[in-house]
C-alpha positions in Angstrom: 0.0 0.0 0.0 1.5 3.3 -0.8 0.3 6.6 -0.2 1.9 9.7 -2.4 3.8 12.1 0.3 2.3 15.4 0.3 1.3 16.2 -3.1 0.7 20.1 -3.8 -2.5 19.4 -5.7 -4.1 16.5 -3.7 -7.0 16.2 -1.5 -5.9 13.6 1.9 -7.7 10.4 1.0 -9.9 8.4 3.5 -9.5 5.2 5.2 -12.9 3.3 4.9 -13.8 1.7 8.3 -17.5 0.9 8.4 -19.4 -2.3 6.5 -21.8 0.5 5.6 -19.2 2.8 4.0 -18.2 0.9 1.6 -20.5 2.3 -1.4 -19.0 5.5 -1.3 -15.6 3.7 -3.1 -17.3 2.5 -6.5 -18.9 5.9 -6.3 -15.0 8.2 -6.0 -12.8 5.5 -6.3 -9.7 8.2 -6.0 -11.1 9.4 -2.9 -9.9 6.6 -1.0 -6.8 5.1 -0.1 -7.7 2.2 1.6 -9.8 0.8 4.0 -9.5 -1.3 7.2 -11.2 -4.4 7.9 -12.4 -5.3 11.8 -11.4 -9.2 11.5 -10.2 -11.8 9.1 -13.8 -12.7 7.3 -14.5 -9.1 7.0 -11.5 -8.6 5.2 -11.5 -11.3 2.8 -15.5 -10.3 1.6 -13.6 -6.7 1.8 -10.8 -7.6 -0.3 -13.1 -8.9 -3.6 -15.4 -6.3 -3.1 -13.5 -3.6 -3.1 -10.5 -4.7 -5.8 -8.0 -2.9 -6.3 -8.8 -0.9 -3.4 -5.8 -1.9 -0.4 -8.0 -3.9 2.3 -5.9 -4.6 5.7 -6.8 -5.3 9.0 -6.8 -3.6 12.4 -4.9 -5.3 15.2 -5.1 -3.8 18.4 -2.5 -4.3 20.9 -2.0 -6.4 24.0 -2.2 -4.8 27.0 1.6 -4.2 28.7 1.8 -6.9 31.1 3.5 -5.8 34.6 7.0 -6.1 34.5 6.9 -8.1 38.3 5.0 -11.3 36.4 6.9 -11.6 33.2 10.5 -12.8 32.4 13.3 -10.2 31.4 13.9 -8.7 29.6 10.3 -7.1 29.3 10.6 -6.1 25.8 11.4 -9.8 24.4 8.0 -10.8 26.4 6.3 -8.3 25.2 7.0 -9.3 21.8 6.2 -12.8 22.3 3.2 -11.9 23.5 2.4 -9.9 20.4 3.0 -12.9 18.7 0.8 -15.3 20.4 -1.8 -12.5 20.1 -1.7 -11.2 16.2 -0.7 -14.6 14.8 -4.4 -16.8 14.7 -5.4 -13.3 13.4 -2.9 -12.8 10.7 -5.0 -13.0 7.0 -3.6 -14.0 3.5 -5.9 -11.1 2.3 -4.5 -8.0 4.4 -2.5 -5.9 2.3 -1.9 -4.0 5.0 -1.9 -4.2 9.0 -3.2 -1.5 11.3 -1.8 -1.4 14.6 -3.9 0.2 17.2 -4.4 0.9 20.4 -0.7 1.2 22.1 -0.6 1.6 26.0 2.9 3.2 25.4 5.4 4.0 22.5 7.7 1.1 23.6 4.5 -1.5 23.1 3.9 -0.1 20.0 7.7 -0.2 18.7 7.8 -3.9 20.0 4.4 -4.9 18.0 5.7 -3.5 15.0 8.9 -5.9 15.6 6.4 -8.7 16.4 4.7 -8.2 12.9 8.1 -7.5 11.2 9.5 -11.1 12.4 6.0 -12.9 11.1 4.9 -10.8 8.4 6.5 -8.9 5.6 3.0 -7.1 5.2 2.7 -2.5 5.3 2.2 -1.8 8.7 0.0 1.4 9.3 0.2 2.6 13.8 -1.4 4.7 15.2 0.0 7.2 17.6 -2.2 8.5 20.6 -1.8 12.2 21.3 -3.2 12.7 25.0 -1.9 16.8 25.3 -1.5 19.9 23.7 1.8 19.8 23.1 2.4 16.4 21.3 2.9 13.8 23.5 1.4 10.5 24.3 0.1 9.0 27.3 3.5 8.2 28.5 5.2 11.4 27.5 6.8 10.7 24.4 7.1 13.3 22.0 5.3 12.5 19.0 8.8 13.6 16.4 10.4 11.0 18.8 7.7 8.5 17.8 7.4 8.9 14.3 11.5 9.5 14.1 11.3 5.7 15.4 8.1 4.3 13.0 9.4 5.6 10.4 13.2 3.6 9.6 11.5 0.3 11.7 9.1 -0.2 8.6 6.1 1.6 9.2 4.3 3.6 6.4 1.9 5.4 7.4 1.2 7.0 10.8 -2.0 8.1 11.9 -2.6 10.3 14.4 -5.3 10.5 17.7 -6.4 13.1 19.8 -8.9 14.4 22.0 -9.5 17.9 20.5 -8.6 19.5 17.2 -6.0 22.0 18.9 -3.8 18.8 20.1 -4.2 17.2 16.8 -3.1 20.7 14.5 0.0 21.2 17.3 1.1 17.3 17.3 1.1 17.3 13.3 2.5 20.4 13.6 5.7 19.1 15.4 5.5 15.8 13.4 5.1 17.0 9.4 9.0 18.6 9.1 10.6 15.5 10.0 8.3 12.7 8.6 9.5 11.0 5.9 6.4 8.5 5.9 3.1 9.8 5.2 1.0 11.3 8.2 -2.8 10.9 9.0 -5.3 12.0 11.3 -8.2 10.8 13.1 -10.8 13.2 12.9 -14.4 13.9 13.4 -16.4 16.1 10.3 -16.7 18.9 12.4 -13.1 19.3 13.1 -13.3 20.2 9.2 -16.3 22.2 9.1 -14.2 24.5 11.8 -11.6 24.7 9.2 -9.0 23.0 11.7 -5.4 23.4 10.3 -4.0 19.5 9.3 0.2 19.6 8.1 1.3 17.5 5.6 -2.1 15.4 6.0 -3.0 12.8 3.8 -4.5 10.1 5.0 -7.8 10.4 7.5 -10.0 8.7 9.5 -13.5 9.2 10.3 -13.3 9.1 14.4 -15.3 7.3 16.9 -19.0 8.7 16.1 -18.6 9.8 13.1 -18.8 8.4 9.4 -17.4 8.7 6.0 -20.6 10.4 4.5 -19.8 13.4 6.7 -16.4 13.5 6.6 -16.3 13.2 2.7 -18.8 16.5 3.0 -16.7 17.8 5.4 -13.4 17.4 3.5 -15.3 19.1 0.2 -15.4 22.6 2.1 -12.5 22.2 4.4 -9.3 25.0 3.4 -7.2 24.5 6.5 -4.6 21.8 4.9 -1.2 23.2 5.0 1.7 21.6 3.4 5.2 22.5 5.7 8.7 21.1 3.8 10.4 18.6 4.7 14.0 19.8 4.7 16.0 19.0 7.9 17.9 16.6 6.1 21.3 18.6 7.5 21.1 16.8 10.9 20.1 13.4 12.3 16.9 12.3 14.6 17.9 10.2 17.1 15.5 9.7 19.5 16.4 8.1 22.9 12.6 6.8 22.8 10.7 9.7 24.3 12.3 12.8 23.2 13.7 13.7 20.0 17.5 14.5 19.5 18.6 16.7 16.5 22.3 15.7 16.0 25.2 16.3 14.0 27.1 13.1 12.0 30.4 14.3 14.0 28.6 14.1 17.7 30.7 14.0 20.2 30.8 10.1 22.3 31.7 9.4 25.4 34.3 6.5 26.5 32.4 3.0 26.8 29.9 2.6 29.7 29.9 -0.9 30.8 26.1 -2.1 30.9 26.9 -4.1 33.8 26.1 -3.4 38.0 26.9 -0.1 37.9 25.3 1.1 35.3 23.2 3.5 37.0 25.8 4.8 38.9 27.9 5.3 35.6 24.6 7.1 33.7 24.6 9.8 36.7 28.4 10.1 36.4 28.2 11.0 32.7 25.1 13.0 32.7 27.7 16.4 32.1 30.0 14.0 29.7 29.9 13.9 25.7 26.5 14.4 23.7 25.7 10.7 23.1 26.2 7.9 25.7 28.3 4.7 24.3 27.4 1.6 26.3 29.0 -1.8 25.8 26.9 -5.1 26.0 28.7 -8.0 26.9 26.3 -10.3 28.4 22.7 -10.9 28.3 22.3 -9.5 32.0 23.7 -6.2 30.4 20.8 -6.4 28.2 18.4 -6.5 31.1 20.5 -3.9 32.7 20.1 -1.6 29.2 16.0 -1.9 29.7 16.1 -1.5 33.3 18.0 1.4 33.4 16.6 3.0 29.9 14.2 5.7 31.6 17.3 7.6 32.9 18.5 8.1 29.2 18.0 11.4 28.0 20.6 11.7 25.4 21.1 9.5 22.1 23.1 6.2 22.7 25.5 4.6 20.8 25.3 1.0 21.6 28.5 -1.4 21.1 29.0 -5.3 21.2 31.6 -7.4 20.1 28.5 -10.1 19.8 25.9 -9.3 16.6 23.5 -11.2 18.6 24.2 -9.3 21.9 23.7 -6.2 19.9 21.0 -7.4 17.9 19.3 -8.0 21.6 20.2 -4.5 22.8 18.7 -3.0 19.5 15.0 -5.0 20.3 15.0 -3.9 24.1 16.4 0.3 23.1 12.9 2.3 22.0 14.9 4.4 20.7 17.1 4.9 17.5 21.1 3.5 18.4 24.0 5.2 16.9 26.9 2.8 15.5 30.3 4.0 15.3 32.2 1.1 14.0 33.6 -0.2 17.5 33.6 -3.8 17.5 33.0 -3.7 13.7 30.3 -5.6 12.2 30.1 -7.3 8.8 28.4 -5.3 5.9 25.1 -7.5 5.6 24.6 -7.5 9.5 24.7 -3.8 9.7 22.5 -3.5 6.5 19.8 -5.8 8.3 20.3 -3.9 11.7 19.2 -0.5 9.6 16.6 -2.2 8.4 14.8 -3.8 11.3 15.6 -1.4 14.0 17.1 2.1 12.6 20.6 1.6 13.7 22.3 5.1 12.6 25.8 4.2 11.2 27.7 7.3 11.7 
């Protein structure tokens, strides 16, 4: 499924959600760009109906288990347990898969891993904005999320929020550094109030609503905006909550041992260098990395003399790791590394 990004002369296109929906496609076809089927029969009678129109399917997330009651490292469990959830749902028909209904931005990163291991299917998430100034229900900023989505293999993000000022301020901070495309969630009134939507093209009719009156809506509404997308002279690196804007030559600091007294060492270095290299040499530094994650504020550069140790560290980091070439690593494992979890090779 692939959605044009920000076209000067295009209207955003609708995701279809609603059995009863569906005749408005055969009626303006090019108004649509997709729709999203509840379950696996749905989407098979979807997926001939509608052809060539991109049918997926909505999977909504596990709830995060409590980290007291579930092996470590947390983040491996987690993913398991995406597994054991997503895969009797998983349909030959989806041509996409939409991920809903994240408790945090680490559960959502690890369920788009889960999917990424089973299925090589377009994965479409969906980011909760719970303030007004772009965060989610756990504070992450929402340019730290979509810096993340976006080199882990997801598409298309689509936005939530509870009022139209959160959602203009979060795409706001989101459209100059997306390089997927960016949706919304949105009830028709949001557009009859001529509510400002950046670099929007993709929407949702929200809880309440439906596509006849956003498609009426959409017809009258002026308040779509196209920002550029030209901060391509610095790197995001988000640590997993907030965004980082860095520079290629960022200063690093000496190697932090992942080990006992890694949370000692973090405090140490909080005044240090403006990324944070820490070594993994077992699997308990692993557990130590996740553990100890929330007192990162700063991009990391992870390091491992092990691919599979650093491969581990990359799954259990919500963030984006920088890779310097210490303990160098052959050219096809850093080329998958990119792929499945945005490692930065500086």
């Amino acid at each position: 499924m692939e959605i044009p990004l920000c076209q000067l002369n295009r209207t955003p296109q609708i995701l279809l959600n609603e059995p009863d929906d569906l005749p408005y496609y055969r009626h303006a076809p090019a108004r649509f760009a997709g729709a999203v089927a509840p379950d696996g029969a749905a989407c098979a009678i979807w997926s001939e109906s509608l052809a060539p129109l991109p049918v997926g399917l909505a999977l909504d997330c596990p709830p995060v288990p409590d980290e007291e009651d579930c092996e470590r490292p947390v983040t491996m469990y987690y993913i398991g347990l995406c597994k054991q959830v997503f895969r009797p749902l998983l349909h030959e028909d989806a041509a996409f898969y939409y991920l809903r209904g994240a408790q945090t931005f680490a559960s959502l990163r690890a369920a788009v891993l889960a999917l990424g291991d089973m299925t090589g299917r377009t994965v479409i998430a969906e980011v909760a904005i719970e303030d007004d100034e772009g965060r989610m229900a756990d504070g992450t900023d929402v340019r730290a999320a979509v810096g993340v989505l976006q080199r882990i293999g997801v598409t298309t993000v689509i936005l939530t929020a509870h009022d139209p000022e959160s959602m203009t301020e979060a795409l706001d901070l989101a459209a100059p550094y997306a390089r997927v495309a960016l949706g919304a969630c949105v009830h028709s009134a949001w557009l009859r109030a001529q509510t400002k939507l950046y670099n929007t093209e993709v929407l949702l009719p929200a809880d309440h609503d439906d596509t006849a009156r956003l498609l009426e809506a959409l017809d009258s509404h002026t308040g779509g905006e196209l920002v550029p997308r030209d901060h391509d002279d610095f790197i995001l690196a988000p640590d997993g909550k907030n965004p980082h804007f860095i520079d290629p030559t960022i200063d690093i600091s000496d190697e932090i041992e992942c080990g006992p007294r890694l949370e000692e060492a973090l405090i140490e270095a909080e005044d240090d260098a403006g990324a944070l290299k820490l070594l993994l040499e077992t699997e308990d530094d692993v557990i130590k990395l996740e553990e100890f994650r929330y007192m990162i504020s700063r991009p990391v550069c992870l390091c491992a003399e092990s691919a599979d140790l650093l491969e581990q560290g990359l799954r259990v980091y919500p963030g984006l790791a920088l890779y310097d070439g210490t303990w160098e690593q052959p050219e096809d494992v850093l080329h998958y590394l990119e792929q499945k979890y945005g490692l930065i090779r500086l």
